[in-house]
Structures are given as C-alpha cells and as structure tokens.
MARBA-739816 format. One line per field, with one value per residue (C-alpha): residue number from 1; residue in three letters; y, z negated, x. Coordinates in nm, 4 decimals, m for minus. Each point is the difference from the previous one (the first is absolute). Example, Ala and Ser with C-alpha at 12.3 -4.5 7.8 and 13.67 -1.06 7.14 Angstrom:
% MARBA-739816
bado c(1,2) .
torlo c(Ala,Ser) .
v c(m0.4500,0.3440) .
w c(m0.7800,0.0660) .
u c(1.2300,0.1370) .
END
This chain:
% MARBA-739816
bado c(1,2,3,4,5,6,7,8,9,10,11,12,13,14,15,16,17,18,19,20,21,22,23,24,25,26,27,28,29,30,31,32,33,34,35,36,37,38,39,40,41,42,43,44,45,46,47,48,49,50,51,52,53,54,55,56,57,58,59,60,61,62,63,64,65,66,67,68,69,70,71,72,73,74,75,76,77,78,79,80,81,82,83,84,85,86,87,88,89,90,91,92,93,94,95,96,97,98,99,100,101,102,103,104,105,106,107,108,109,110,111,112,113,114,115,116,117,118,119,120,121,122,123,124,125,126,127,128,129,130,131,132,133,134,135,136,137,138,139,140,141,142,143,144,145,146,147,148,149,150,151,152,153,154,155,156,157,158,159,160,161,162,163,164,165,166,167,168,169,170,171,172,173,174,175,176,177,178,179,180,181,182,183,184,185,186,187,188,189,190,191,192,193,194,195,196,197,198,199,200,201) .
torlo c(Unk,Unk,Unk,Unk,Unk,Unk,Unk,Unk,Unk,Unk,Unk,Unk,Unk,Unk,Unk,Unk,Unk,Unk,Unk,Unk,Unk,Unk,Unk,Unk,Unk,Unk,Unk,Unk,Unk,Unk,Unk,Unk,Unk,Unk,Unk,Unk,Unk,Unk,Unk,Unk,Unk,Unk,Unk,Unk,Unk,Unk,Unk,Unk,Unk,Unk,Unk,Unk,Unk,Unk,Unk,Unk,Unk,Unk,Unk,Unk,Unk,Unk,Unk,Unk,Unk,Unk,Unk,Unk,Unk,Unk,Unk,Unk,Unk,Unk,Unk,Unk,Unk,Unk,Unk,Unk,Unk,Unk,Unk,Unk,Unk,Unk,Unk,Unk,Unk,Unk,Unk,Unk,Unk,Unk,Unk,Unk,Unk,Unk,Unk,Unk,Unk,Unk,Unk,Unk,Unk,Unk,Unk,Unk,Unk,Unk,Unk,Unk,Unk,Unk,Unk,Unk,Unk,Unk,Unk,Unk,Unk,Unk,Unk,Unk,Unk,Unk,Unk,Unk,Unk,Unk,Unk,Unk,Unk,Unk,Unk,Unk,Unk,Unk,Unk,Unk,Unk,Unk,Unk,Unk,Unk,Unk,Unk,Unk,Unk,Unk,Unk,Unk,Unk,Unk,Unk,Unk,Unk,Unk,Unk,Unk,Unk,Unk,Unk,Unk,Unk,Unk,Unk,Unk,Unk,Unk,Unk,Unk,Unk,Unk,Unk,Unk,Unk,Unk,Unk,Unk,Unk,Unk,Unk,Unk,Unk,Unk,Unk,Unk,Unk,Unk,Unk,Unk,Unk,Unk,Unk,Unk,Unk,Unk,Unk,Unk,Unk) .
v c(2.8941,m0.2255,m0.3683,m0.2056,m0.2925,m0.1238,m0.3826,m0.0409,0.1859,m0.1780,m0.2094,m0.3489,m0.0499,m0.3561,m0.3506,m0.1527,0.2931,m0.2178,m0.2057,0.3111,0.2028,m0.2530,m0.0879,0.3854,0.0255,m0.2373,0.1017,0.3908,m0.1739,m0.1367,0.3246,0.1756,m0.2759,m0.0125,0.3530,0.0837,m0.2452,m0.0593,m0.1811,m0.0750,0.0828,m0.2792,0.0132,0.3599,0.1061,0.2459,0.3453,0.3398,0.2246,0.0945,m0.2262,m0.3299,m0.3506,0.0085,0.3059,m0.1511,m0.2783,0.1019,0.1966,m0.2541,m0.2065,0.2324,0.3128,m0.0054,0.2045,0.0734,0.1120,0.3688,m0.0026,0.3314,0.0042,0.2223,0.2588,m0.1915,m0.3374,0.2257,m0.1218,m0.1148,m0.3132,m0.0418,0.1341,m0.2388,m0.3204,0.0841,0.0623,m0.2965,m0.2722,0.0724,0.2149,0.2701,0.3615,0.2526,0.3234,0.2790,0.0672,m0.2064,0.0603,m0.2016,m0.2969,m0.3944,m0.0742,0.3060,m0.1015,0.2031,m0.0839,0.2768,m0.0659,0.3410,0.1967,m0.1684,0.2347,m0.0546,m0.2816,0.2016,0.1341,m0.3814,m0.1435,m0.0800,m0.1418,0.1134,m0.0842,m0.2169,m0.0776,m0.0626,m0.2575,0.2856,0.1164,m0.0383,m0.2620,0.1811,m0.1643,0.1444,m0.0959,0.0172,m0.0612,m0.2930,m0.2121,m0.0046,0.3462,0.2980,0.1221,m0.2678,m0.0375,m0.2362,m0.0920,m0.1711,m0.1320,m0.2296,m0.2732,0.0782,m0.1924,0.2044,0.2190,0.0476,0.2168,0.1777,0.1806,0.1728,0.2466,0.2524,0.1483,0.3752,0.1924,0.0221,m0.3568,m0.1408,0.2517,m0.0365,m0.2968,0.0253,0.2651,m0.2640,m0.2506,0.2441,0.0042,m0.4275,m0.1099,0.2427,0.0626,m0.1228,m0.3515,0.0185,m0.2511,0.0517,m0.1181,m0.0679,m0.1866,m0.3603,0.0526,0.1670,0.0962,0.0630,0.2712,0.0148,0.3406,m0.2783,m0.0247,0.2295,0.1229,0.1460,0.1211) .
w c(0.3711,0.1177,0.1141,m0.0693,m0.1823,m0.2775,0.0166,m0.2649,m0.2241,0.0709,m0.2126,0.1520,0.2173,m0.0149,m0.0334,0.2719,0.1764,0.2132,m0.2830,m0.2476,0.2374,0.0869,m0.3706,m0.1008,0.3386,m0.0924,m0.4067,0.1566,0.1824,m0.3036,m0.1700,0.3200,m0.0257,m0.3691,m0.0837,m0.3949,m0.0637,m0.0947,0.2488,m0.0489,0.2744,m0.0280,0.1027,m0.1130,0.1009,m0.2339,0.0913,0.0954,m0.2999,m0.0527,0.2012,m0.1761,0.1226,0.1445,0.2306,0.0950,0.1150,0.1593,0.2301,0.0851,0.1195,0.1532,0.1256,0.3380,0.2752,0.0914,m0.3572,m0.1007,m0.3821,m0.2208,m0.3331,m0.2532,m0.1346,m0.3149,0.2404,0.2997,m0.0880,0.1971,m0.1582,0.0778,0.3525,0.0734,m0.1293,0.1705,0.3187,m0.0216,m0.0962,0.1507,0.3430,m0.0990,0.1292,m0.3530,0.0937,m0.1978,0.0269,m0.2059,0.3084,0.2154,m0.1932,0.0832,m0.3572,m0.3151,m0.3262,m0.2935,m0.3234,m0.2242,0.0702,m0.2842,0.2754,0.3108,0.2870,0.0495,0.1639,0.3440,0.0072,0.1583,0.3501,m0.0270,0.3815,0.2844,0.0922,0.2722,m0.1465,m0.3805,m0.0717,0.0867,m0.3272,m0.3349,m0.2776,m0.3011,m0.2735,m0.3479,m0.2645,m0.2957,m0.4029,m0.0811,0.0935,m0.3678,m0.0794,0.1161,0.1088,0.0722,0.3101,0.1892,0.3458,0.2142,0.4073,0.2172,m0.1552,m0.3427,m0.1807,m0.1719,m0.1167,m0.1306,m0.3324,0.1194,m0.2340,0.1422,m0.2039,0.1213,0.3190,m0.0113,m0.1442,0.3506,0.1744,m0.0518,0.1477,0.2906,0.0198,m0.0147,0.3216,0.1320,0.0095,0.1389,0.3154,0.0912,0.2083,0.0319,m0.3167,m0.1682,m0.2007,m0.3178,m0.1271,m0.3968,m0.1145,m0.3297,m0.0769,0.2477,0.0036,0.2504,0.0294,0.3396,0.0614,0.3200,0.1089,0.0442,m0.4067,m0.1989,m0.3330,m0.3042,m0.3416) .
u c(4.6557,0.2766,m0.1810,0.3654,m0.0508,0.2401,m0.0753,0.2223,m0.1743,m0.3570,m0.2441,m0.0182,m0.3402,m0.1790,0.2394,m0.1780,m0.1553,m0.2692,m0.1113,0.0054,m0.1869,m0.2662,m0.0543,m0.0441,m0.2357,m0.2572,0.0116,m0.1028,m0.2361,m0.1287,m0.0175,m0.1556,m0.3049,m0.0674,0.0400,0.0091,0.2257,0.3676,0.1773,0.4345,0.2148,0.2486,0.2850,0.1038,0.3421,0.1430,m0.1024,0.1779,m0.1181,m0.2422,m0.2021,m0.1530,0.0818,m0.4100,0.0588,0.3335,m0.1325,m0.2698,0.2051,0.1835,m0.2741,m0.1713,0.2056,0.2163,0.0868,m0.4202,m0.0647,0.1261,0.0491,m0.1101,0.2445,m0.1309,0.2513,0.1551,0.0344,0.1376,0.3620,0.2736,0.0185,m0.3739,m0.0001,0.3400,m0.1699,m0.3098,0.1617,0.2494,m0.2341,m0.3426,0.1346,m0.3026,0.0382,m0.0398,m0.2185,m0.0218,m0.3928,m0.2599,m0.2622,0.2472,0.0886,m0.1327,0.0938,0.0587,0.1505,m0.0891,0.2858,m0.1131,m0.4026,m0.0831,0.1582,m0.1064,m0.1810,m0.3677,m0.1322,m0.1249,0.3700,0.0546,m0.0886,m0.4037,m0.0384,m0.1420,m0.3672,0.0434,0.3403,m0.0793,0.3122,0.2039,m0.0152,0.2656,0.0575,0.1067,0.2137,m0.0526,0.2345,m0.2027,0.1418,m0.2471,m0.3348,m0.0628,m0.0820,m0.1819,m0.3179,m0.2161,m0.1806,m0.2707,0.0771,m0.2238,m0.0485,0.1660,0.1617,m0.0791,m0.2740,m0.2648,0.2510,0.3558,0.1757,0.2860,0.2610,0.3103,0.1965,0.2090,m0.2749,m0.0554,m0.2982,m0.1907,0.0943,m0.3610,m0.1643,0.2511,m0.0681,m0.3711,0.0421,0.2156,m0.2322,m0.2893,0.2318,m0.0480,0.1183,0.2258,0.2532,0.2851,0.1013,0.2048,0.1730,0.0811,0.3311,0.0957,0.3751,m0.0711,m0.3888,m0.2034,m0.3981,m0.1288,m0.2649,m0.1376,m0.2137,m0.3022,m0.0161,m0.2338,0.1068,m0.1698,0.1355) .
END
C-alpha cells in the first residue's frame, strides 16, 4: 500500500484551520454533554467520498499524529487515507482494536462494538471513539436514552444501524467505565453517545 500523497489531487481541509478547528471542538463538546441531541459541525469542508462533511470535520479537529485512525473497508481509499494523513498528521492502522478514533461509512456493515478499543482498567480513556455514518436522525427504530447530561430522558432515531447494534450497545454500556463513544453522523449533524448513556428500545 504505497503512503505517497498526491496533494494535487486532495479535498481542501479547513479555511482557517485554528478557528475551524476550535469552532468544531467546542460544538463536539456540545454533543459529548447533551447526548441525544443534534448538534451542526460548522464549518464542514467538503469531504473525500464517502465520508460526510461531520466525520470530516471531526477529524480534523480532533485527529493528529497521537491518534491512530481505523477506516472501515468502503472509506479505506487513497483519497481518504491521503487527506487524512495530509491534513490531520494521524498514523492509519489496519486493526479496529488499535485505533484512538474508528470511522464506520457503511454503519449496516460495521464490526461489532467490542471489535474496538474498550480501555484498560486502570487506563479506561484508552479506549476508541467510533464515528458511524448513519442515513438519517429522522427515521428508524426508536429508542430511549437516558444518564448523564440528559434530562429525564431522550427519543433517539437513527436509520441505517445493523440488526444487533442495541444490544451492543446495551453490553457496551454494562462495561462503564470502560467502553467506547460513538459519535453519529448524518450530512453536517452529529449525535454524541457516550458508553455512560443507557438505552432502551
């Protein structure tokens, strides 16, 4: 797999890179703190397909050289690895168990959730945040989701999640405080769910 990088042939990253990334930053925190709901992440460069503008600019803002990035199968392109490796500086590894961040394009085929990093117990930040591109917030099986930062409790419908991910994520969950985040991306719009929130069809 040859790691030269055509920079002519790359999607631009952020205008203002500091300004970009910061704004993105706080909007994840945002979605990190009031889990459930849709948060933009603005601005979006245009993305490498198939990635969405969210996941694009999430890595931006978030991956560098201390973060290996997992690229599921349809994303693990050379257009994809080049613009990840040109704009953010992150090393790509080929094994889900190893990554700091994982995105997931094709979510109906994505690997199960304890195929991902899930911490260490005296070490349990050392674990993966997934991206899931998902087709839309406005469809699917609806859930409940309820804990930290989440008042009472919150509807959640995501569209395009395979057969078994709630219970995954139920098992997940049973791990705390050990386990994954996800971060659902849909076109601009994100929703954060960290492994502290409880969910219930």
């Amino acid at each position: 797999m040859t790691t030269e990088i055509d920079s002519a042939k790359l999607s631009p990253g952020f205008k203002n890179p500091v300004l970009d990334s910061q704004s993105v930053f706080r909007a994840v925190l945002n979605a990190v703190s009031f889990p459930g709901r849709i948060h933009s992440l603005q601005p979006s460069p245009e993305p490498p397909a198939p990635l969405y503008p969210a996941t694009v600019a999430f890595c931006l803002a978030l991956a560098d050289i201390n973060t290996p990035v997992w690229l599921d199968a349809p994303s693990n392109r050379k257009s994809v690895r080049d613009f990840l490796r040109f704009h953010c500086g992150c090393p790509l590894t080929e094994k889900p168990e190893d990554a700091g961040f994982a995105v997931v394009s094709d979510a109906a085929a994505a690997p199960h959730l304890a195929a991902f990093a899930l911490g260490q117990d005296m070490f349990p930040d050392r674990s993966a945040t997934v991206v899931f591109q998902v087709r839309s917030f406005a469809a699917g099986q609806p859930v409940i989701a309820t804990g930290p930062g989440i008042q009472d409790s919150q509807r959640l419908t995501i569209d395009g999640l395979p057969s078994w991910f709630w219970q995954d994520w139920a098992a997940n969950h049973a791990c705390f405080p050990l386990g994954i985040d996800l971060l659902f991306a849909c076109g601009h719009d994100v929703i954060a769910l960290p492994r502290s929130i409880r969910v219930e069809a």
